[in-house]
N, C-alpha and C positions, 0 to 999 in steps of 0.2 A: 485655311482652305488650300493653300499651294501646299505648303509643309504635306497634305494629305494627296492631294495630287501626286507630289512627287514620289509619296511612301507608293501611290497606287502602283504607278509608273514602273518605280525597282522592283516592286511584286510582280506584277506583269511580266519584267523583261528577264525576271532571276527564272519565271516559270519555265518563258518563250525557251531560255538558254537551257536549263534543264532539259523540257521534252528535247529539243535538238541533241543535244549530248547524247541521249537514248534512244532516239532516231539513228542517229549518226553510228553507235556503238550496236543496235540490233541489227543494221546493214552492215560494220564493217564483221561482227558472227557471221551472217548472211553470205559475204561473198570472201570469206576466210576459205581455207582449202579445207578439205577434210582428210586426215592423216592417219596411214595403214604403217604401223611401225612394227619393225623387224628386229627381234633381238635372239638372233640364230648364228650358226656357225658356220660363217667363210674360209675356215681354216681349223687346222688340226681334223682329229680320225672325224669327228660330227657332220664336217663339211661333207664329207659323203653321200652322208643321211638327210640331211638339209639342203643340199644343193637342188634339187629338181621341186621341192615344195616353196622354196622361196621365189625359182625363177615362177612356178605357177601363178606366188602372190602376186609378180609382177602382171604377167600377161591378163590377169583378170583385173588389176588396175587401168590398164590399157583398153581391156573392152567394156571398162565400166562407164570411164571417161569417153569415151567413141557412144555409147549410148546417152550422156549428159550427165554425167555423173551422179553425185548420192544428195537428194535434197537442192538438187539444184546446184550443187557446188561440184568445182573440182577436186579431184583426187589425188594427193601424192604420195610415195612410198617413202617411208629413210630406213635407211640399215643402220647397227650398232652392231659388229661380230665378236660372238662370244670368246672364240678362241677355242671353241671345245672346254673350256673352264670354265667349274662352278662357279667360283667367285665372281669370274666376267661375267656370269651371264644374268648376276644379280645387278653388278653397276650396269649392263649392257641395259639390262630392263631400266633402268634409273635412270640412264643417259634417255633412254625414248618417251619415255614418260616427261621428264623436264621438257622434253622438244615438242610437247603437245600433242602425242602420240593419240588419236580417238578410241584405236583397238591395237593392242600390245602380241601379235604374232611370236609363239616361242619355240625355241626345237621342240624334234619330233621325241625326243626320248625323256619320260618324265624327270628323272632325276636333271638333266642335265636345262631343263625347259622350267623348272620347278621355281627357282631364284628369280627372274625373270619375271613369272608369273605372279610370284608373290608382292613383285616391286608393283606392278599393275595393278592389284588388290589393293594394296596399302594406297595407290593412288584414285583410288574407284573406277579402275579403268577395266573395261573387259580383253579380259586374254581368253587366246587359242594356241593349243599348242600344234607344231602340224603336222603330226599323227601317232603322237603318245595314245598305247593302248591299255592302257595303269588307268583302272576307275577311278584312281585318285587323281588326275589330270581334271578334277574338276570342285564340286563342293567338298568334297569328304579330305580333300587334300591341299590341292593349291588356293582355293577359296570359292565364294560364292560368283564370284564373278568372272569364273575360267571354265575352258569348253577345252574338248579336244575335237579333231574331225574327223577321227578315225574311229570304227567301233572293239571293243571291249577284246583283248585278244581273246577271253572266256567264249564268245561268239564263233569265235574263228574253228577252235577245239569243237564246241559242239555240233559246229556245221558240218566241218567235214565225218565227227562223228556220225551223226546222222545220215550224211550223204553216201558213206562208203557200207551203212549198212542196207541203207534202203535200195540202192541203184548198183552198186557192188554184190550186192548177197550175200556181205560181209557178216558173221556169227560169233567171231573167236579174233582177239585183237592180244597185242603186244605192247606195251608202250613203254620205249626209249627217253628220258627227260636230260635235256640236256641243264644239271642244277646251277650253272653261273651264274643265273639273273632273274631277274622277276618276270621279264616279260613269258620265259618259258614255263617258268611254274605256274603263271594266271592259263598260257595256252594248253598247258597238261590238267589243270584243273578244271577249265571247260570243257577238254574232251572227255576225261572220265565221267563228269555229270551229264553229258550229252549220249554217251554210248550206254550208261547205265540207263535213259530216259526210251532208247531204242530198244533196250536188248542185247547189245554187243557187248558179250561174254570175254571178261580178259582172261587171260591164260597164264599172265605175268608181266613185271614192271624192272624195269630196270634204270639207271644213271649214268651218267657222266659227265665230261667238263670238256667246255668248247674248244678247250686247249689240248686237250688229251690226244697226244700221237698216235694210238693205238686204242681201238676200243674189242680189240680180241677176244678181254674177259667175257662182257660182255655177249662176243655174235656165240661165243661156247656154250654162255647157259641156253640159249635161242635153241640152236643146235641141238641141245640134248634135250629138249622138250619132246615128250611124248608126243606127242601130232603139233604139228606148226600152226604156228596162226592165221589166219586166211589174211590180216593185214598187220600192218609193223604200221608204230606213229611216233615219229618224230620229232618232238620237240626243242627243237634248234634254233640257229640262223647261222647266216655265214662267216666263215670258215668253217668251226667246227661242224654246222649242219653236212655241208658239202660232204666234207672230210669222211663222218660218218657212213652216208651214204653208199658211200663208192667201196668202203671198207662190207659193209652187208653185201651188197650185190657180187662185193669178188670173193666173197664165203657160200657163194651161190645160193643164198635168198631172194628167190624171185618173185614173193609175191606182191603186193600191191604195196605200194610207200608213201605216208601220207605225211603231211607235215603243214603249217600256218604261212599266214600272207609275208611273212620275214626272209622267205625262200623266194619269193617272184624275182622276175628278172630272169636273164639268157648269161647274164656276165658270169655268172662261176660256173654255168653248165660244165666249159671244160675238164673243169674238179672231177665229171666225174663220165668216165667214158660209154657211149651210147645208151645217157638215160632214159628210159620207160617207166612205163607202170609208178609216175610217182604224179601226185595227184593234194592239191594248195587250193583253198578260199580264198578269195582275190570279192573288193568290194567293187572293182572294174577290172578289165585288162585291157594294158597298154601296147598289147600286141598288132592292134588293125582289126581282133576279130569280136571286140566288145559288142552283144547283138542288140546295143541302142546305140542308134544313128548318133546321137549327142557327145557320147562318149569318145566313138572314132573320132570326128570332127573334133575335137578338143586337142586328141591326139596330133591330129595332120597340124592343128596351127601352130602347137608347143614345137611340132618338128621343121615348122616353117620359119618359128622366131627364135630358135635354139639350134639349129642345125641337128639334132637329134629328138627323136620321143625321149618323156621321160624312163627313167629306168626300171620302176615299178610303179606298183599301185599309190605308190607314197605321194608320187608326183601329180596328181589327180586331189587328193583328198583338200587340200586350201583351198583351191577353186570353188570345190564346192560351197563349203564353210562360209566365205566369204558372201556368197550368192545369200544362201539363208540370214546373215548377219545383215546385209543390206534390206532385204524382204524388211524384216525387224524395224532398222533402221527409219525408213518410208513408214511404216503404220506407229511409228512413237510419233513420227515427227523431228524426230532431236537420236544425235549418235551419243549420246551420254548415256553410261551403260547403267546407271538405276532407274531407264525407262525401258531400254532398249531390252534388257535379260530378261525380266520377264513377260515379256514378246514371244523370244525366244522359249520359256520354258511354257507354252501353251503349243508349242509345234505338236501334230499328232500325225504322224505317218506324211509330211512333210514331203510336198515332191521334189528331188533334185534329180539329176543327172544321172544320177548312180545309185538310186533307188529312195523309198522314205527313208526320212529324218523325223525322230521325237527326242526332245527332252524334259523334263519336268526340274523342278524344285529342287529336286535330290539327287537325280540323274544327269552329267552333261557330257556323258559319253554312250553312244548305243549297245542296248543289253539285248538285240536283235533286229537284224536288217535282212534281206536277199543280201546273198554271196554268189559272185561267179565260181563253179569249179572251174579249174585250169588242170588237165591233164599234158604232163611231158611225155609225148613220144619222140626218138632222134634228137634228145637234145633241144627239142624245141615245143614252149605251150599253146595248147589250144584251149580256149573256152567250150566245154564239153556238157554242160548244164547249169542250172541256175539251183538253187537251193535255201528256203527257207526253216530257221528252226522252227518247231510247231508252238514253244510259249519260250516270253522271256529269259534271259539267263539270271536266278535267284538274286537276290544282297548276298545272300552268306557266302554263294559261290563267287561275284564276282569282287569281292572282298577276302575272299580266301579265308572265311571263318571256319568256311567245310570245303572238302575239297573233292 
């Protein structure tokens, strides 16, 4: 009879000690932080491109925390900098991951955001990149569990396609591709399917390389074109974009210039002397003249906590990101991204800041959003209208199986 007592006794107290163990271990999950990890580039040429989307991850850990943070818990950020190196930016992901990273934040350019992302996959962790515009920035590339914030540069091409022939009166188009990178062949590739979708009649195509001193050959055959084209598009970013540019308009080509959100910003205007008539999709502008109140405001506080607005559109897009990720976060329950993702891939026209958000299964980059147009006059942009493509951007097109 004691002998059995006592066995009761140890059964009893072995129980007691157990529920408290997991008592004690779902309170200390409970009041653990919850961790925004960064494995971006503090230095070398990336830091450029990285710089204004990482300080955003910051400031909206800040207002996330000021609102009670995520699940009841607080929020911290860690950096790991890639260095502008592929290889870093694979241990960069690895080091944030080991540190209990919840969601794996990775540069904006896929290749160099890619390593990173994949360390996150391999971990079951959800990454973003902050603002890779490579449809592969998601299932079809980095993996099932990666987003990017930005939409499809294919979007960008068709929009302004679209936009310069329906508000322009544009009929007859040119396009210039600048071939060094992928980003510009997906943005040459959505505007060809976007103007062929309108009606904007090309006249001819032509190349070059971001590094090319002289694109002469090139404004020659323009030039000898039997009637000119009522718009020139192209497909750049800076230097070479700039470079470009200033070289058409001192060949006196004056009419309309159109090119993708890799052009935003006021920093290289100088490049190229009192530009006009050149006319970028912007998914906000960071100029003051964004015509949602939310968007300014975003702006004024980045320039209250940073001594400057950010520099482009780039600087905007994680804020967002972050917001829809936390939405997610709250209806799982739990920031573990094989409840959280598909949350996420049921978004349909998703309201942010800077317009809807959808992803689905297949998709975790947008293949159509509203775009601001941004027209330069003097060297300086304005937001000039809003623009939506009328359907999707295809798979084939934003995979570059047709172009």
């Amino acid at each position: 009879m004691c002998i059995n007592k006592a066995v009761t006794y140890l059964a009893t107290s072995a129980t007691i000690i157990a529920v408290g163990n997991s008592l004690a271990m779902q309170a200390s999950a409970q009041d653990s932080e919850i961790i925004v990890g960064m494995a971006v580039a503090e230095s070398g040429f990336m830091a450029a491109y990285d710089g204004d989307g990482t300080n955003a991850i910051k400031l909206w850990v800040d207002d996330q925390n000021a609102k009670g943070g995520l699940l009841g818990r607080k929020i911290k950020w860690i950096l790991s900098d890639t260095k502008s190196d592929l290889g870093q930016s694979g241990r960069s992901g690895q080091e944030i991951v080991d540190q209990g990273a919840d969601i794996v934040v990775v540069s904006g350019d896929y290749d160099y955001g890619s390593p990173a992302a994949a360390a996150a996959q391999r971990a079951g962790r959800l990454s973003v990149f902050l603002g890779a515009e490579d449809p592969k920035a998601g299932v079809q590339g980095a993996g099932a569990y990666a987003f990017t914030s930005s939409v499809a540069a294919q979007v960008q091409g068709a929009t302004i396609a679209g936009w310069a022939h329906t508000k322009l009166g544009a009929k007859t188009q040119y396009t210039l591709l600048d071939s060094i990178n992928e980003y510009n062949k997906s943005l040459c590739g959505g505007y060809t399917w976007g103007a062929d979708l309108v009606g904007l009649t090309s006249v001819g195509s032509d190349t070059f390389k971001n590094d090319d001193p002289s694109i002469q050959p090139q404004i020659t055959r323009i030039l000898a074109l039997p009637e000119k084209p009522d718009v020139l598009m192209v497909c750049s970013y800076i230097p070479g974009g700039a470079s470009a540019i200033r070289q058409l308009r001192a060949a006196g080509l004056t009419m309309p210039i159109l090119s993708g959100s890799s052009m935003d910003g006021t920093y290289w205007v100088d490049a190229v002397p009192n530009l006009n008539d050149f006319y970028i999709p912007a998914q906000a502008s960071v100029h003051g003249d964004d015509p949602r109140p939310e968007v300014n405001e975003f702006v004024a506080k980045f320039r209250t906590k940073y001594g400057h607005a950010p520099a482009t559109v780039y600087g905007v897009l994680p804020y967002t990101f972050l917001d829809l990720w936390a939405r997610a976060v709250e209806k799982a329950g739990t920031a573990d991204a094989a409840s959280v993702v598909p949350v996420m891939e049921q978004y349909k026209d998703e309201m942010t800041m800077i317009g809807p958000r959808s992803f689905t299964s297949q998709l975790h980059i947008q293949d159509d959003a509203p775009m601001q147009i941004l027209k330069y006059e003097n060297a300086k942009p304005k937001v000039v209208d809003q623009y939506r493509i009328s359907e999707p951007v295809p798979f084939e097109v934003l995979f570059r199986t047709k172009n």
